[in-house]
DOZA-48674 format. One record per residue (C-alpha): residue in one letter; x, y, z. Coordinates in steps of 0.2 Angstrom, whole numbers, padded with zeros to 4 digits, always signed. Layout:
% residues N
ATOM  r   east  north     up
ATOM  A      X      Y      Z
...
END
This chain:
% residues 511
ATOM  r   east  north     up
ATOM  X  +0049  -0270  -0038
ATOM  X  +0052  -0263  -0055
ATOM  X  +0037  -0250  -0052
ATOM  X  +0042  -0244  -0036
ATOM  X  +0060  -0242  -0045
ATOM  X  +0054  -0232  -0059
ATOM  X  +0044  -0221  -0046
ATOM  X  +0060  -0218  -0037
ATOM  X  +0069  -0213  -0052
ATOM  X  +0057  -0202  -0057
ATOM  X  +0052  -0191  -0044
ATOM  X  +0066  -0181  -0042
ATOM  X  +0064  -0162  -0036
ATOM  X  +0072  -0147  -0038
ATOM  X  +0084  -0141  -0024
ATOM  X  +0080  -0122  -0029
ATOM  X  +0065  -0126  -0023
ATOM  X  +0066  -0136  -0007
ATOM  X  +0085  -0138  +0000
ATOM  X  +0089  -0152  +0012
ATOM  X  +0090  -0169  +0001
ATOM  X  +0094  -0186  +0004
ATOM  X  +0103  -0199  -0003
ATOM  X  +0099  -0209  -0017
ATOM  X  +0093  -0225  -0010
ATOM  X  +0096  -0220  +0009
ATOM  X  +0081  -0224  +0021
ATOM  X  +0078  -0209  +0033
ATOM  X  +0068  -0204  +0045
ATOM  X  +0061  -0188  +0042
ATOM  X  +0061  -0185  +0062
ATOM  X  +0080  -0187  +0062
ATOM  X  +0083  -0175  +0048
ATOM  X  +0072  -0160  +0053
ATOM  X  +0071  -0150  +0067
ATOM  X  +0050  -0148  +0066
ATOM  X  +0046  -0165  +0064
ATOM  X  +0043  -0174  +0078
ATOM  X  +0042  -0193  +0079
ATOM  X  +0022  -0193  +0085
ATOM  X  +0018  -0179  +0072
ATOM  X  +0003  -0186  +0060
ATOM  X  +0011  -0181  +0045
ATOM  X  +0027  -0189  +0050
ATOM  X  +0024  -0204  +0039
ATOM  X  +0019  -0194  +0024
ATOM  X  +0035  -0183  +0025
ATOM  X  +0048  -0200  +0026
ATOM  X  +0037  -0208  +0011
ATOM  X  +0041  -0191  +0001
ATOM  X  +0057  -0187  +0006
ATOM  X  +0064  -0206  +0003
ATOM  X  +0055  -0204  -0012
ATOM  X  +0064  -0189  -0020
ATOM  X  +0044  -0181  -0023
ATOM  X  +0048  -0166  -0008
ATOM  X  +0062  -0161  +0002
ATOM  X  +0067  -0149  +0014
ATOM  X  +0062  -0129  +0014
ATOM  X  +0081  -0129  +0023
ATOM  X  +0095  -0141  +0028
ATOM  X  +0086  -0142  +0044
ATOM  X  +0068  -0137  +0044
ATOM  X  +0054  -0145  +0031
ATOM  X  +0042  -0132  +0035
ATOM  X  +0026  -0143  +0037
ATOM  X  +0014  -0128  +0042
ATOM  X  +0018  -0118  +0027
ATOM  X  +0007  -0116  +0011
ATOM  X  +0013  -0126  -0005
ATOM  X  +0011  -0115  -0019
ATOM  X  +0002  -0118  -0036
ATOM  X  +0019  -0119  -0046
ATOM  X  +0028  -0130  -0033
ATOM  X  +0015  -0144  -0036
ATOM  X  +0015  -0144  -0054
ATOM  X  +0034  -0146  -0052
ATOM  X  +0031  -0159  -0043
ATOM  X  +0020  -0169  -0056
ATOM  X  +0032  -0163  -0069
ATOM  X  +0045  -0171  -0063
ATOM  X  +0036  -0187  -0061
ATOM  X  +0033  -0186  -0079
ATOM  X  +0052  -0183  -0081
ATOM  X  +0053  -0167  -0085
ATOM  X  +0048  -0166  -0102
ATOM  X  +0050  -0149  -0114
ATOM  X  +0045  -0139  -0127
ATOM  X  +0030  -0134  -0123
ATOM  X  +0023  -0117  -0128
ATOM  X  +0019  -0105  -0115
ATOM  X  -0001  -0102  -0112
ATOM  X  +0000  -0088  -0098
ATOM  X  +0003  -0070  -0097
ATOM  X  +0010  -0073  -0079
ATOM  X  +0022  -0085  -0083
ATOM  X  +0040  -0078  -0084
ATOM  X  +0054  -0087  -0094
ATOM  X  +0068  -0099  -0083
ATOM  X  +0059  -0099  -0067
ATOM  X  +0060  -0114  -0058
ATOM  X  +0041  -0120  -0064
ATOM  X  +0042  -0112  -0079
ATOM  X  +0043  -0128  -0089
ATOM  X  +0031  -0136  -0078
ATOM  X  +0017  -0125  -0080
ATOM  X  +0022  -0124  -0097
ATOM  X  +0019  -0144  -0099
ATOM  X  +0003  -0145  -0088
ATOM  X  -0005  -0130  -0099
ATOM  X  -0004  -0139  -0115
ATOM  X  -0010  -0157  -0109
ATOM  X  -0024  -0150  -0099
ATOM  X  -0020  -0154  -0083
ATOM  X  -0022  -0135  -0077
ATOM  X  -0030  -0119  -0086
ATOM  X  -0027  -0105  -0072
ATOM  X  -0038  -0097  -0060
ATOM  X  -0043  -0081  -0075
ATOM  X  -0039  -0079  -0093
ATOM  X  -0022  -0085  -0098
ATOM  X  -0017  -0080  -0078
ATOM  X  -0009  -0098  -0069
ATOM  X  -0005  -0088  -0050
ATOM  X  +0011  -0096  -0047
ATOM  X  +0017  -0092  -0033
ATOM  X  -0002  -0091  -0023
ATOM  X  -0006  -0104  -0013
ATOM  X  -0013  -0119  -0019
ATOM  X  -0029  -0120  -0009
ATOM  X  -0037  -0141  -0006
ATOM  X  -0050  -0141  -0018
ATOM  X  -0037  -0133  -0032
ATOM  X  -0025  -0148  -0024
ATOM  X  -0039  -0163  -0030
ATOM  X  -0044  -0154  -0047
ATOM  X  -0026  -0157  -0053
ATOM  X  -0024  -0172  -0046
ATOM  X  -0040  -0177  -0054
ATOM  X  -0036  -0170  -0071
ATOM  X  -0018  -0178  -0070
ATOM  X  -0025  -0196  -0068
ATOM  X  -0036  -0195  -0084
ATOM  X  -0019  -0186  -0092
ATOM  X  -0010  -0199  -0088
ATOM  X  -0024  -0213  -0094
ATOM  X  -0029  -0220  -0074
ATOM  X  -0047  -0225  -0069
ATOM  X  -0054  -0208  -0061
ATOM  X  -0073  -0213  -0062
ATOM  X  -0075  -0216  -0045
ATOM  X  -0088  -0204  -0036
ATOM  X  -0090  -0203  -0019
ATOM  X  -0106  -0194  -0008
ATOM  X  -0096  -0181  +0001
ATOM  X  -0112  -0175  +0006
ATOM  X  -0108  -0181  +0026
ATOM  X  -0097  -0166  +0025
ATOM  X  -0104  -0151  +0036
ATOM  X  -0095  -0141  +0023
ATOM  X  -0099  -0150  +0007
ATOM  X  -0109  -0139  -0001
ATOM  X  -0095  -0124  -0002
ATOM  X  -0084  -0133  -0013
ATOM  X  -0085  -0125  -0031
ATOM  X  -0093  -0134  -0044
ATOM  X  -0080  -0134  -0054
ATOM  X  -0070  -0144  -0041
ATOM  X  -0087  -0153  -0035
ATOM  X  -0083  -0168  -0048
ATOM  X  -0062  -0170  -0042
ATOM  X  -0065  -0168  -0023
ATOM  X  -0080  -0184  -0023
ATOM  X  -0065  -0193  -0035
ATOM  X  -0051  -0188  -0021
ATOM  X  -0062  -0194  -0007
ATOM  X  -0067  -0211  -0017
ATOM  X  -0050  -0214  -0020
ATOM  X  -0041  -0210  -0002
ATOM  X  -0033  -0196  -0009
ATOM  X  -0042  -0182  +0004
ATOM  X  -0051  -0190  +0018
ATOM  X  -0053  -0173  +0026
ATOM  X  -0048  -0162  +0040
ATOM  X  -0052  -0156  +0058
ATOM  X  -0059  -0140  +0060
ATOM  X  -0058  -0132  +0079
ATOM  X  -0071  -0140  +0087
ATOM  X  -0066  -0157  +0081
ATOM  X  -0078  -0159  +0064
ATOM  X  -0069  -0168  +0050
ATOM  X  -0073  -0155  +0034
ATOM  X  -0066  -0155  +0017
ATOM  X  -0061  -0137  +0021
ATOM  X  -0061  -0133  -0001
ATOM  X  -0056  -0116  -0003
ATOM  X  -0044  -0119  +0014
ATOM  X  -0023  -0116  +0010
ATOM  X  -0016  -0133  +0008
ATOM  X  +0000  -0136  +0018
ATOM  X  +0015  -0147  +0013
ATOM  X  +0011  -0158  +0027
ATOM  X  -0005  -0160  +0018
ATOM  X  +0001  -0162  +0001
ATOM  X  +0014  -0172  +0005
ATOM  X  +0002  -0188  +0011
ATOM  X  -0009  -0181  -0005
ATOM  X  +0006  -0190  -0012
ATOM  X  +0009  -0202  -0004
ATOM  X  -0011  -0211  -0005
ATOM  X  -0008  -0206  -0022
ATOM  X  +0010  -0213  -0028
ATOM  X  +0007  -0229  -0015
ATOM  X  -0009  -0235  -0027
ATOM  X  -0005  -0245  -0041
ATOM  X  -0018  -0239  -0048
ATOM  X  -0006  -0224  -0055
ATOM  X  +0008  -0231  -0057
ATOM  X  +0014  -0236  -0076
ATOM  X  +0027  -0244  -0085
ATOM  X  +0025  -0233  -0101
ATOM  X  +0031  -0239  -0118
ATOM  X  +0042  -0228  -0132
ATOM  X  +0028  -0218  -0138
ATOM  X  +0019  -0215  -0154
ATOM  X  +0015  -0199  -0166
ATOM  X  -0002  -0200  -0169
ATOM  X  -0002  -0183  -0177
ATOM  X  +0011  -0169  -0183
ATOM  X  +0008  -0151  -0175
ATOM  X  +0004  -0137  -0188
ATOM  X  +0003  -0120  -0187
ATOM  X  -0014  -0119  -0177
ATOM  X  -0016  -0135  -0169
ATOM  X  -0007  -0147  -0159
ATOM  X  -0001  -0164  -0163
ATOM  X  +0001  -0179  -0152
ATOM  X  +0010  -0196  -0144
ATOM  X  +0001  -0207  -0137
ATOM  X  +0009  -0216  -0122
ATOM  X  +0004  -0236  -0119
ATOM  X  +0006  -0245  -0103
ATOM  X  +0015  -0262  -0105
ATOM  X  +0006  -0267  -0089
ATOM  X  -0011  -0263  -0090
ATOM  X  -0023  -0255  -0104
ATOM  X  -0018  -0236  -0098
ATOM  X  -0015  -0224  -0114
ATOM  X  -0007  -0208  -0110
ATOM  X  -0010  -0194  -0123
ATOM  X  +0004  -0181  -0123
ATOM  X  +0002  -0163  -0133
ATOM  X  +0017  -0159  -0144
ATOM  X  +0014  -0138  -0145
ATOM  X  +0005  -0129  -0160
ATOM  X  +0023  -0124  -0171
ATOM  X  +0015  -0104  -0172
ATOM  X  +0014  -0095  -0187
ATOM  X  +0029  -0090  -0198
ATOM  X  +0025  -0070  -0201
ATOM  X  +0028  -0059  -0214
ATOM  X  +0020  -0046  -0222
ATOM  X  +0012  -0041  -0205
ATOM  X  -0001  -0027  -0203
ATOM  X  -0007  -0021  -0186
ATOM  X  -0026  -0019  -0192
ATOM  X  -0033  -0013  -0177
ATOM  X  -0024  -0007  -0162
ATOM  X  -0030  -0013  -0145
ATOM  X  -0038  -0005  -0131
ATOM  X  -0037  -0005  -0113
ATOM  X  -0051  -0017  -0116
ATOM  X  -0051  -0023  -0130
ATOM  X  -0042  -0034  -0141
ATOM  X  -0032  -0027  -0156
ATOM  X  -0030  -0038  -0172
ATOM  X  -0016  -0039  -0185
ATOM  X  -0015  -0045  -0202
ATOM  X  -0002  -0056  -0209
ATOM  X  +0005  -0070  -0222
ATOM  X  +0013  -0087  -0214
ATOM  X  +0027  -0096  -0223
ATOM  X  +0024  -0109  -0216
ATOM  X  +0005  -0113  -0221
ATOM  X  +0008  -0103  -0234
ATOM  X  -0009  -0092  -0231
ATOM  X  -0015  -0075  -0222
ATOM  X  -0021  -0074  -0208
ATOM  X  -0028  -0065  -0191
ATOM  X  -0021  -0065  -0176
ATOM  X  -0027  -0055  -0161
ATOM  X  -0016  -0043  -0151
ATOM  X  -0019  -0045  -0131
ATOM  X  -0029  -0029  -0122
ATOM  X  -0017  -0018  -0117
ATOM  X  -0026  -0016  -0098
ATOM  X  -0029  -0002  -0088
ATOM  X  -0016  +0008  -0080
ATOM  X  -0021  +0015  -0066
ATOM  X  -0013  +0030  -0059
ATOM  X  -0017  +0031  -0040
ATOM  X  -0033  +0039  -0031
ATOM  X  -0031  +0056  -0028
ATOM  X  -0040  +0066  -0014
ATOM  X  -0053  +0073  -0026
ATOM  X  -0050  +0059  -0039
ATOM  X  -0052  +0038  -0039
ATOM  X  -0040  +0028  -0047
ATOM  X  -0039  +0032  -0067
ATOM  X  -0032  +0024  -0079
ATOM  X  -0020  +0035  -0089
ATOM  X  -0023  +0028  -0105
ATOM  X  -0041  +0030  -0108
ATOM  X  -0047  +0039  -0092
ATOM  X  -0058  +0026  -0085
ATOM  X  -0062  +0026  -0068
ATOM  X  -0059  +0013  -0052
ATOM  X  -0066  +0015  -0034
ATOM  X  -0068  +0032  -0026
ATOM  X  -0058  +0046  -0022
ATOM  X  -0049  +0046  -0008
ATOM  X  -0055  +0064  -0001
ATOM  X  -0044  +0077  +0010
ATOM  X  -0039  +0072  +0028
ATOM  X  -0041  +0090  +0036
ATOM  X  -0029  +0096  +0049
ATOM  X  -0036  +0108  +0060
ATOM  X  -0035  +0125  +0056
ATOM  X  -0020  +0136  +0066
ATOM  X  -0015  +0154  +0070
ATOM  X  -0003  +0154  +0057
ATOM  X  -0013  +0139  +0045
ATOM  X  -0028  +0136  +0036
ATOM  X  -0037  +0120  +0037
ATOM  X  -0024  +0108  +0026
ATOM  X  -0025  +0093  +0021
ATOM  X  -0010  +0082  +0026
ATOM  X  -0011  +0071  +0009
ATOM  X  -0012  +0084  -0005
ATOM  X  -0009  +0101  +0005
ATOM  X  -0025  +0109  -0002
ATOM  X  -0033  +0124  +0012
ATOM  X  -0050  +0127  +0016
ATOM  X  -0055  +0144  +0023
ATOM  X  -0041  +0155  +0033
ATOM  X  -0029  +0155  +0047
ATOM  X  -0037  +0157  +0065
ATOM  X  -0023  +0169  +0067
ATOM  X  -0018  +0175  +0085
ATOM  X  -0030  +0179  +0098
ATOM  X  -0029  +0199  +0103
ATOM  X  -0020  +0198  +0119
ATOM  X  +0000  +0200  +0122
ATOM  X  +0001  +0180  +0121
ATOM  X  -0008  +0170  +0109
ATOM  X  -0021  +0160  +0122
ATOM  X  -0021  +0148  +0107
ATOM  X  -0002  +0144  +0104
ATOM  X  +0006  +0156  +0114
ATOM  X  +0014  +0166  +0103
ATOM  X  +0022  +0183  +0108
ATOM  X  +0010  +0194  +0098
ATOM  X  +0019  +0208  +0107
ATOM  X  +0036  +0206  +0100
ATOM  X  +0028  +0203  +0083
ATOM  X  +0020  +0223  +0085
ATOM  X  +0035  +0228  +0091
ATOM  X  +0046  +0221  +0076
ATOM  X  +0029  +0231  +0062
ATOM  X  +0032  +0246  +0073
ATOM  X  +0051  +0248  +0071
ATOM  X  +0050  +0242  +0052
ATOM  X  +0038  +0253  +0050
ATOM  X  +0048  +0269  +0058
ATOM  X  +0062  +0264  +0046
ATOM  X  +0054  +0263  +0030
ATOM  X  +0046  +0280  +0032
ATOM  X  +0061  +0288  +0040
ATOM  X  +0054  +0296  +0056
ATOM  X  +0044  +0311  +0059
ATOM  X  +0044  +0327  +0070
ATOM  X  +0029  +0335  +0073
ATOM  X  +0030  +0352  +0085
ATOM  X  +0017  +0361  +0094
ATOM  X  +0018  +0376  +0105
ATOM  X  +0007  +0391  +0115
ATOM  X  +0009  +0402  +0125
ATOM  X  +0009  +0392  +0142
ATOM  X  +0019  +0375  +0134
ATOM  X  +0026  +0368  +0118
ATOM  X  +0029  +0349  +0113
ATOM  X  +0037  +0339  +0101
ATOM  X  +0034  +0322  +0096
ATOM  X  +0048  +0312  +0088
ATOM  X  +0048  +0295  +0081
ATOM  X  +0064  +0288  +0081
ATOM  X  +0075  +0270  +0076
ATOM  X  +0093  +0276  +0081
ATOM  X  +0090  +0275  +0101
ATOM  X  +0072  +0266  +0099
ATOM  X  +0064  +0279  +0104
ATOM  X  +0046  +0279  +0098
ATOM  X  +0039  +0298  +0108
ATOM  X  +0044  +0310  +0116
ATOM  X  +0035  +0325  +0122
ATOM  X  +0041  +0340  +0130
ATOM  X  +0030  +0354  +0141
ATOM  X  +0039  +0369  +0144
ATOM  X  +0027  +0379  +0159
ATOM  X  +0027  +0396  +0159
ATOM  X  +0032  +0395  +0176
ATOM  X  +0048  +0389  +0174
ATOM  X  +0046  +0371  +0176
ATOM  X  +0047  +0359  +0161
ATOM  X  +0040  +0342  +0161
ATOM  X  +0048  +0327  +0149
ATOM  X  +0037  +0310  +0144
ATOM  X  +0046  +0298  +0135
ATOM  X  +0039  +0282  +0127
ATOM  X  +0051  +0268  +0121
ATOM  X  +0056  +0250  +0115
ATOM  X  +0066  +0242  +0124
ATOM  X  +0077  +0226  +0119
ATOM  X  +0067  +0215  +0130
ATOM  X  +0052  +0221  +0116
ATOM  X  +0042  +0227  +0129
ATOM  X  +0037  +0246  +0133
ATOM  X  +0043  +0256  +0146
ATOM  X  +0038  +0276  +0149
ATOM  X  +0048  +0288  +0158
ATOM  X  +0040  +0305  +0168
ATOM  X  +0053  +0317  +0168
ATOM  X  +0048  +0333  +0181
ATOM  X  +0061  +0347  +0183
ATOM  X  +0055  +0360  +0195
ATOM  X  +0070  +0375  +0204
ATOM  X  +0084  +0365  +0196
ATOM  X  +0075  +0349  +0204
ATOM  X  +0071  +0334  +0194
ATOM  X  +0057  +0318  +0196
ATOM  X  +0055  +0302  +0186
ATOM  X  +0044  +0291  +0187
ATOM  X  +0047  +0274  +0178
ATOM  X  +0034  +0264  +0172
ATOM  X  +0032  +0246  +0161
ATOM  X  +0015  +0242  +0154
ATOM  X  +0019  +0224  +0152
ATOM  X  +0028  +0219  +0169
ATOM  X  +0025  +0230  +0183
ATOM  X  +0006  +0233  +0183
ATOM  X  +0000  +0220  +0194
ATOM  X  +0015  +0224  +0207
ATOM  X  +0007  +0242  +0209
ATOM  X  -0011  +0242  +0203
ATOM  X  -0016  +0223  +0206
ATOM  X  -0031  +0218  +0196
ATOM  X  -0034  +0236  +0189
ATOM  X  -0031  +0243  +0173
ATOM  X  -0020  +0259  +0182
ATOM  X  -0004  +0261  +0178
ATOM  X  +0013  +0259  +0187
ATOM  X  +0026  +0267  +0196
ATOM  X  +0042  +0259  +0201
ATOM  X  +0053  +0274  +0206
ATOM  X  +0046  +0291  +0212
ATOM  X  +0059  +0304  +0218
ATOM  X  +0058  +0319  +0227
ATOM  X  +0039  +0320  +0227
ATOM  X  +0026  +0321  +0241
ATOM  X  +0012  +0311  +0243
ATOM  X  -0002  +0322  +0234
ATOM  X  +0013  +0328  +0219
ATOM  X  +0012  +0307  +0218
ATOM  X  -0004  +0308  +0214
ATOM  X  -0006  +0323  +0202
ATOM  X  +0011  +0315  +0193
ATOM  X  -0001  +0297  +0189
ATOM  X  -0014  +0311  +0181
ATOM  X  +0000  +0319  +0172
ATOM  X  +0006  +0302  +0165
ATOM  X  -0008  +0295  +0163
ATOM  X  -0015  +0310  +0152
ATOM  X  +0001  +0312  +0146
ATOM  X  +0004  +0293  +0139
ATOM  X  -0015  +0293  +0131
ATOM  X  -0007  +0307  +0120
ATOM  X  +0006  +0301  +0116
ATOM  X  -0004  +0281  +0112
ATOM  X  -0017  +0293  +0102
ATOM  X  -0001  +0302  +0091
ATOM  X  +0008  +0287  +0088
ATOM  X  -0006  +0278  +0084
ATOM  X  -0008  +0290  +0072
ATOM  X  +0007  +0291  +0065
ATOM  X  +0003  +0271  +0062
ATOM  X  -0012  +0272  +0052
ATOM  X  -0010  +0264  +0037
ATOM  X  +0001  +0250  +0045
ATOM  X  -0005  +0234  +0051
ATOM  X  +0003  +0238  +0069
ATOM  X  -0007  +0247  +0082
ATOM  X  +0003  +0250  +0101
ATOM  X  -0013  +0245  +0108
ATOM  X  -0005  +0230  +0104
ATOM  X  +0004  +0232  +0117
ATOM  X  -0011  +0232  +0131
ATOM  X  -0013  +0254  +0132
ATOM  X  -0032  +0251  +0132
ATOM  X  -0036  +0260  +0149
ATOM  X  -0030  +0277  +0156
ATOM  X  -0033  +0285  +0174
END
């Protein structure tokens, strides 16, 4: 009774760390208390031993969370509470803040052996013990705490024996000898150790219970005994004796640390390597070395043309990550989405009034050059005359009139041609004919009114003829047709130099 009494007075958790509890000396059931325990649930047993027992409770008021990895730091705390949370130990691992919740514990089960971390000076304390990691301490706290943990048991019956690392080879025949883990089943219904397999706190709640039910490893310590002061270097000791049995606990009382002054960084360290500095101790009253920690790499991240490199000394990780190309587009290079860098050029628009690619008006795009074009170099008039006709071409922005050509017959008659924008950026040309006091137009549109009059030719259009006969009709489609190639051919002229060109426009045929 007096056993069971101290392990109940012990094993007090922390509610940071697990929230519903229960009262002191109040006999639950854990089915009662939590919504995801049922009362046929195998670990059902396991969860009242530790939640009557103070050694686990709740993840919330109303939920014990049975399914859901235990964490390396929560069991330490666990076994650092046993002990009853003992202090002052110094801190072993980089990865080990100051006043989190299994700081102290990790601290304590550092120093006396019971865990060294998964790499140099690294504990991982909030990954997920796994159930070879589970026995290992278990195993190393027994000998800490002066118990029998000779036992060895074949495990060998295991399918998955031979996975277990050997450094937990020695612990997991131990657990299995001693009830602590008697295995698993797997999905088709094998029992397996399943060592490098995330141990749940279902699991390591009946882990301890089989453990804290053995008399085994429960002691009735006595006051303790210095056996040996700490210095500056090296630890000192008290050594724990069971007044029931010939158990002897051997607790570390930390290293004090040197007392420095004077102190000389000798050698700086590397991302690599360790540095060193120099330095007298009040303390020991001697000089002495002590080693700076390797700075580390830090890595800036991969690039497209660069792998990760560190920043400090330029080494190298992995591979670069290299460009993700978008396609190339009328207006675009090929780009790559991540860094922006091009390759090669744009597609740029196909040669036809409407981009077949993206359907962009290439027309209104001429059409904006042109009359840009006009403006910047002011206009131009160019005259021309003979004895039977005389013509003028005039390039204008005021009324958008790009040309105009007059023909003044010697006969009397005088015959107008007008080629101009219009706000619907598209091209219209008019066929003025004045003949006794009599005048003719013909109005025509390139872009709109071709397939109405000439479908699936190149010819042009007419949309309103007045006043002329049938064979006049004709002669006045030669006329305007010979008429407009001029007029193309000067203002094309006129152009060179410019990126714009009215066969942009679709002019390529006359009749």
């Amino acid at each position: 009774m007096k056993k069971i009494i101290s392990i109940i007075l012990a094993l007090l958790f922390i509610a940071s760390v697990f929230a519903a509890t229960v009262p002191v000396g109040a006999e639950v059931s854990s089915s009662d208390v939590f919504s995801d325990i049922k009362p046929k649930s195998w670990f059902k047993k396991s969860v009242d031993y530790v939640l009557n027992n103070g050694l686990m409770n709740g993840m919330t008021d109303t939920t014990f969370a049975p399914n859901t990895n235990m964490s390396r730091g929560m069991l330490v705390t666990v076994l650092w509470r046993y002990e009853g949370s003992p202090s002052g130990f110094a801190n072993n691992f980089k990865d080990v803040p100051a006043k989190k919740y299994y700081t102290n514990a990790v601290c304590w089960a550092g120093e006396n052996g019971i865990v060294n971390g998964v790499a140099d000076r690294i504990f991982d304390p909030n990954g997920d013990i796994t159930r070879e990691q589970l026995a290992t301490i278990m195993y190393r706290y027994t000998e800490y705490i002066g118990s029998d943990a000779s036992g060895s048991k074949d495990i060998s019956s295991f399918p998955d024996a031979s996975i277990v690392s050997k450094w937990a080879t020695k612990a997991m025949k131990w657990a299995v000898s001693a009830g602590i883990i008697s295995g698993t089943k797997d999905g088709r219904g094998n029992t397996i150790l399943d060592p490098k397999g995330k141990a749940t706190r279902a699991q390591v709640a009946t882990v301890l219970m089989r453990y804290c039910s053995n008399s085994l490893y429960v002691h009735n310590w006595d006051a303790g005994e210095k056996v040996s002061d700490p210095t500056c270097t090296e630890k000192g000791e008290i050594v724990y004796r069971c007044l029931d049995c010939e158990a002897v606990k051997r607790v570390a009382i930390s290293a004090l640390g040197h007392v420095k002054t004077q102190e000389t960084v000798t050698k700086n360290p590397t991302c690599t390597e360790k540095g060193n500095t120099h330095f007298y101790c009040t303390r020991c009253e001697q000089w002495a070395d002590e080693p700076i920690d390797e700075l580390g790499h830090s890595y800036a991240a991969a690039t497209c043309t660069a792998p990760k490199t560190c920043t400090r000394c330029g080494a190298t990780s992995g591979k670069a990550l290299g460009h993700k190309w978008k396609d190339a587009t009328c207006t675009t290079p090929k780009t790559c989405s991540r860094c922006g860098t091009t390759s090669g050029s744009a597609l740029g628009h196909t040669d036809s009034p409407k981009c077949t690619r993206c359907g962009h008006n290439n027309r209104a795009d001429a059409i904006t050059g042109i009359r840009q074009h006009i403006n910047d170099n002011g206009g131009e008039v160019v005259t021309y005359s003979d004895s039977q006709s005389s013509i003028a071409l005039w390039i204008s922005t005021e009324s958008e009139l790009i040309c105009e050509f007059l023909f003044h017959n010697t006969d009397g008659s005088e015959v107008v041609f007008q080629i101009k924008l219009t706000d619907s950026d598209s091209l219209w040309y008019v066929l003025l004919l004045t003949e006794n006091g009599t005048t003719s137009g013909i109005l025509g549109d390139n872009n709109t009114q071709r397939k109405a009059f000439t479908s699936g030719t190149t010819k042009l259009s007419y949309s309103d003829i007045e006043g002329v006969s049938g064979s006049e009709i004709e002669d006045a489609k030669t006329l305007a047709a010979t008429m407009l190639k001029a007029c193309l051919t000067s203002i094309n002229a006129y152009l060179k130099g410019s990126p714009w060109s009215v066969h942009t426009f679709g002019f390529t045929a006359f009749n």
